[in-house]
C-alpha positions in Angstrom: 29.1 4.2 -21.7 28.9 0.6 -22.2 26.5 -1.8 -23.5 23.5 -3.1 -21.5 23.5 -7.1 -21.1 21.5 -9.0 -23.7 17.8 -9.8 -21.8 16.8 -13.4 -21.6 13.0 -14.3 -22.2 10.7 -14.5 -19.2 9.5 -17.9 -20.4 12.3 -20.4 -22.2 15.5 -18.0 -21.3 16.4 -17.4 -25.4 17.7 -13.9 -26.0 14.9 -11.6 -26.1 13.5 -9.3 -28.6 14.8 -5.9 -28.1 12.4 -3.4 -25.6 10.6 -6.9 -24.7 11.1 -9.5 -21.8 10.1 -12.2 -24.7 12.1 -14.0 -27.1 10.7 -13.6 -31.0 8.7 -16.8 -30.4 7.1 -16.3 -27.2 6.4 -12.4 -28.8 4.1 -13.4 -31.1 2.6 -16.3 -29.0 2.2 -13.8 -25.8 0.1 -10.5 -28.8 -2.0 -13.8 -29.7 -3.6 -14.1 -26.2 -6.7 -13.1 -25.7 -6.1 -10.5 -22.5 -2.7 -9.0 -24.3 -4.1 -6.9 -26.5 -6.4 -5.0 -24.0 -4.1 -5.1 -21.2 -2.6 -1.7 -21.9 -6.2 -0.4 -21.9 -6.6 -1.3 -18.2 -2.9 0.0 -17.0 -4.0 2.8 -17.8 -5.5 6.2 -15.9 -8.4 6.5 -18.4 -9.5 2.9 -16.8 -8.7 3.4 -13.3 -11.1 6.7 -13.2 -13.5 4.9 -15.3 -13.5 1.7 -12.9 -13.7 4.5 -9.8 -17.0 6.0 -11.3 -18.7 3.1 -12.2 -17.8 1.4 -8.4 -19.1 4.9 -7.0 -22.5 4.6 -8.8 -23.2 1.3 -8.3 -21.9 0.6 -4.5 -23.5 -2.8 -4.6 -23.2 -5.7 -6.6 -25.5 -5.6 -9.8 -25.7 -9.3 -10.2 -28.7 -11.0 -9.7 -28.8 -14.4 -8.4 -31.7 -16.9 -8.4 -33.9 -13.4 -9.0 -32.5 -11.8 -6.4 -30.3 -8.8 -5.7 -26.4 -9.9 -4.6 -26.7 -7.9 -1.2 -22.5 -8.1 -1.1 -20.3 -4.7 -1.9 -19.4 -4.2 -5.7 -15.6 -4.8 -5.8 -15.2 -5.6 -9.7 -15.9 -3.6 -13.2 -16.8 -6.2 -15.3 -17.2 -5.7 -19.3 -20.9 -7.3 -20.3 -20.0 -7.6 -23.7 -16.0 -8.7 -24.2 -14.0 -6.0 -24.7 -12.4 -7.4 -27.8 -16.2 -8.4 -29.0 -17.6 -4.7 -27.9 -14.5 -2.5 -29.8 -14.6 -4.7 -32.9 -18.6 -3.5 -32.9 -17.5 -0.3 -32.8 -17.9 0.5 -29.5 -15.8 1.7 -26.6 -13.6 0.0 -24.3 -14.9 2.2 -21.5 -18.4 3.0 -22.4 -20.5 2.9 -18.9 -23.1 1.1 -21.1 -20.9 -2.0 -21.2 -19.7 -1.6 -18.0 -21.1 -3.5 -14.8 -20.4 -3.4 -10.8 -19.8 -6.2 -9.7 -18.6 -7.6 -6.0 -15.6 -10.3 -6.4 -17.5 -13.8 -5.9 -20.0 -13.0 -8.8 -17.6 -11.9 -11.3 -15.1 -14.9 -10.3 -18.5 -16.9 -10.9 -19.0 -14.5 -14.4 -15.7 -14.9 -15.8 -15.3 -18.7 -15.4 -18.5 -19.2 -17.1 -17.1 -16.9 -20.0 -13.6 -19.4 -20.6 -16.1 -22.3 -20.6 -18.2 -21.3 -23.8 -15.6 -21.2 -26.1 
């Protein structure tokens, strides 16, 4: 058998860590990012039947704006407390108690107003 090719990194083209499609740098510059280290919670099957329930209990949007109901479908699972925040309380990363349906355009709207508090 022979030997595999070296991989390059995804982002500056270095050789890349081994099992990895980064170089060392990019590595530990990619585990720093905020979605990286829950990512592998929401590939998974857990998630997907967890998103399913939630969607199938609340069929419509549970946002409320200007006091009233969003009348659009719920699209969306949206974590009300950040995931990161929620499991470093202790809590689950799919707990239904932290979990929200939400349809697309309010949790676009959600999200964006999340990045801007920081």
């Amino acid at each position: 058998m022979g030997m595999l090719p070296k991989r390059m990194c995804s982002k500056c083209h270095q050789t890349s860590v081994p099992g990895s499609r980064f170089c060392a740098l990019h590595t530990t510059a990619d585990s720093r990012h905020p979605r990286s280290a829950t990512k592998r919670l929401y590939d998974c099957k857990k998630w997907k039947l967890t998103r399913q329930r939630v969607l199938a209990l609340n069929p419509v949007c549970t946002n409320m704006i200007n006091s009233l109901p969003c009348p659009r479908l719920s699209t969306d699972v949206h974590h009300v407390v950040d995931a990161e925040e929620y499991m470093a309380r202790g809590g689950d990363f799919y707990d239904r108690d932290n979990l929200q349906a939400l349809c697309h355009t309010c949790h676009t709207a959600i999200r964006r107003g999340q990045r801007g508090k920081g």
